[in-house]
TILOKE-201400 format. One record per residue (C-alpha): residue in three letters; x, y, z. Coordinates in nm, 3 decimals. Layout:
BEGIN
{'ALA',{X,Y,Z}}
...
# end
This chain:
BEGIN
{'UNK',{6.991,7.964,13.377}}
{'UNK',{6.920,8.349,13.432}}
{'UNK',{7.288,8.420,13.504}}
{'UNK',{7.335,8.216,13.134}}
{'UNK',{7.088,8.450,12.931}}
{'UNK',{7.255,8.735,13.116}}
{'UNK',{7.532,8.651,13.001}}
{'UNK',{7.449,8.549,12.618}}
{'UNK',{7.236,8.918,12.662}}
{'UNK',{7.569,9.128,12.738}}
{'UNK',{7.785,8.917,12.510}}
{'UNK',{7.559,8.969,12.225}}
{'UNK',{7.522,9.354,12.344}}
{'UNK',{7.898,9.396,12.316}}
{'UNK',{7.974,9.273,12.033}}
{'UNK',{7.718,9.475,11.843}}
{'UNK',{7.867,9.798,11.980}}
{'UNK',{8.172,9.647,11.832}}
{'UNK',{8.134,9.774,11.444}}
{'UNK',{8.413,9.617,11.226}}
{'UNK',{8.282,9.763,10.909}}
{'UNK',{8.593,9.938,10.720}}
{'UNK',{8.537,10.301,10.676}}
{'UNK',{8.744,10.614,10.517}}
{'UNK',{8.842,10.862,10.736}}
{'UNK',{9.001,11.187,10.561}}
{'UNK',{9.207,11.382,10.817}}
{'UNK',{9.364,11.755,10.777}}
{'UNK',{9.732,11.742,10.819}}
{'UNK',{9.781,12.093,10.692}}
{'UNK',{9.611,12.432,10.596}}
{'UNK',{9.664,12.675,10.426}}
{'UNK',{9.782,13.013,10.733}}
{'UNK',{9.578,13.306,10.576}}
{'UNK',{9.265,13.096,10.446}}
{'UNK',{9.238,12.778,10.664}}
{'UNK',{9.218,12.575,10.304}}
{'UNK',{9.313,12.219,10.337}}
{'UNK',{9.664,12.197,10.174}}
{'UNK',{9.741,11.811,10.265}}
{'UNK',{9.466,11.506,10.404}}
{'UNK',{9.581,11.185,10.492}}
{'UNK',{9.269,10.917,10.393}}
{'UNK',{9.207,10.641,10.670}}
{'UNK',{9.063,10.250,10.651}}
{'UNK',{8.891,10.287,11.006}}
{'UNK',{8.818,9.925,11.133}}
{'UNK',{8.685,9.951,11.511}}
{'UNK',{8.931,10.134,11.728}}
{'UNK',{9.207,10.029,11.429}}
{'UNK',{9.340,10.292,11.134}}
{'UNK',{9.517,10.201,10.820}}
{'UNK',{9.694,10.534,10.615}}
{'UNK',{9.538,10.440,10.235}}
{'UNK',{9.573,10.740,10.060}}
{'UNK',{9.687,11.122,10.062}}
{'UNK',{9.551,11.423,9.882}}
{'UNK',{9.706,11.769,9.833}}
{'UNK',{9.537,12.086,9.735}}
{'UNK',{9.595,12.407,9.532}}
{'UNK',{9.530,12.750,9.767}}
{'UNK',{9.167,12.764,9.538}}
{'UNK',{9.102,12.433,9.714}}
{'UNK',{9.119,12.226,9.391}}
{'UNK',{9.291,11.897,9.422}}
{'UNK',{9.695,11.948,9.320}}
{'UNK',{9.814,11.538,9.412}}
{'UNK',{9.641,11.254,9.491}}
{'UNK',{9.779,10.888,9.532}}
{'UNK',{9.739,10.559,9.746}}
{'UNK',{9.970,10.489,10.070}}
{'UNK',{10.073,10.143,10.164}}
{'UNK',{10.292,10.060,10.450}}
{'UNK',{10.321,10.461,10.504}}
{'UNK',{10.507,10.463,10.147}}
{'UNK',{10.360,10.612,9.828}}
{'UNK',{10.268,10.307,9.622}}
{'UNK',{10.048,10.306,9.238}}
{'UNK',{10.014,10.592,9.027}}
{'UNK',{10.028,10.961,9.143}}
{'UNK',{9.793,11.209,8.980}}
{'UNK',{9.907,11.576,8.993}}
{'UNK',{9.715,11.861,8.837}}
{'UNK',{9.676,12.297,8.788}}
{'UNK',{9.483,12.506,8.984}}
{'UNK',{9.252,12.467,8.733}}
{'UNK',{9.187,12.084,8.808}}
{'UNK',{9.386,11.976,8.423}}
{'UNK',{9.596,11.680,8.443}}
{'UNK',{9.962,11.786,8.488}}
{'UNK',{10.146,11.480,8.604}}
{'UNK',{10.096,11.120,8.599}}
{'UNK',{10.367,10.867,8.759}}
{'UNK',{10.364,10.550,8.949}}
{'UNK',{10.565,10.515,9.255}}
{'UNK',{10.709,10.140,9.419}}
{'UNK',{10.764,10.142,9.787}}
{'UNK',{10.782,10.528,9.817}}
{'UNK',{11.024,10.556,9.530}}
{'UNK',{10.930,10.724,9.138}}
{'UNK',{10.941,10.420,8.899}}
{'UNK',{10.890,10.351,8.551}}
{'UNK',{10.734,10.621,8.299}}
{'UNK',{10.571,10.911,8.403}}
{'UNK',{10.423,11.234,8.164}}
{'UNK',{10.420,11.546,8.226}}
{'UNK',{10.119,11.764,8.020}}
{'UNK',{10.075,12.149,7.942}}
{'UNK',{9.766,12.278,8.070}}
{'UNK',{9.615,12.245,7.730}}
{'UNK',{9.626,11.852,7.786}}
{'UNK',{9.908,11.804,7.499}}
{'UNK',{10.219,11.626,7.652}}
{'UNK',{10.532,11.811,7.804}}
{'UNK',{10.765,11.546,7.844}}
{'UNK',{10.804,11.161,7.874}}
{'UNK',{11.023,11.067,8.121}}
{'UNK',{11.133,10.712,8.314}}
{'UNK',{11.254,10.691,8.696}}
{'UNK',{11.435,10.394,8.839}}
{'UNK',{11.445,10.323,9.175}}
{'UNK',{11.379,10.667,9.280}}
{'UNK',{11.643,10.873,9.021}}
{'UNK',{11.593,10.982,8.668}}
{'UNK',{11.729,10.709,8.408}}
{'UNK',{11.658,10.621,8.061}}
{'UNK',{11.547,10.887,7.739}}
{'UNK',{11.327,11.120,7.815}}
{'UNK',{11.123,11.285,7.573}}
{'UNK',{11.044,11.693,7.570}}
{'UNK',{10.795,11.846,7.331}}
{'UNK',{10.596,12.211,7.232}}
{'UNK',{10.286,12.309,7.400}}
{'UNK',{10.145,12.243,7.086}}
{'UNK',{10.275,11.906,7.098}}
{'UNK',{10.553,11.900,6.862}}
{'UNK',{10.836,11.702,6.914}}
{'UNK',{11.125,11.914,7.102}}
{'UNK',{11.468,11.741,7.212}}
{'UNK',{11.529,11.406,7.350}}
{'UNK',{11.809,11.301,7.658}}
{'UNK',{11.933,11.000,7.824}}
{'UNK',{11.971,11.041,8.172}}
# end
């Protein structure tokens, strides 16, 4: 009976040391040389001893975020948000299994759009649509 409850005792030891609640890890993959500014993190589902790639992040020399998106199967997958240095929206485009796809827009710093433009399968394709900074239309093309 004691070697039993020494037993159930250790089992129920190790498995509590065993902590399967998922956490995000964010890991430097580069820096900036001269300022030791994060330029690119990877984000991590930590599960135990196990690591899933979720998510990246890139960063502007000032440290402001310059692209962030989600990672699945070690592909770019959803929508990708770029922005300036000074943390404006610049870019927003959705990406299937690592490849651009669909519409994306491209804004001036002043938040008025740039350009509409469509990717398919990872190459430009369709019209795309190019306007003023002060948000006049410009010229259209089909690529």
């Amino acid at each position: 009976m004691k070697k039993l409850l020494l037993f159930v005792a250790i089992a129920l030891i190790f498995a509590a040391c065993q902590d399967k609640t998922p956490r995000q890890v964010q890991k430097v993959i580069h820096c900036y040389a001269e300022t030791d500014i994060p330029y690119v993190t990877y984000i991590y589902e930590v599960v135990g001893t196990d690591s899933i790639w979720i998510a990246e992040k890139w960063y502007h020399e000032n440290g402001a975020l310059m692209l962030e998106g989600a990672v699945v199967d070690n592909m770019r997958e959803g929508e990708y948000r770029g922005y300036y240095p000074t943390g404006e929206l610049m870019s927003v485009g959705t990406f299937e299994k690592g490849k651009r796809q669909g519409k994306g827009v491209i804004y001036f710093e002043n938040g008025n759009i740039n350009t509409i433009n469509y990717y398919c399968d990872g190459k430009p394709c369709g019209i795309w649509e190019y306007f003023d900074e002060d948000g006049n239309f410009v010229d259209v093309r089909e690529h």
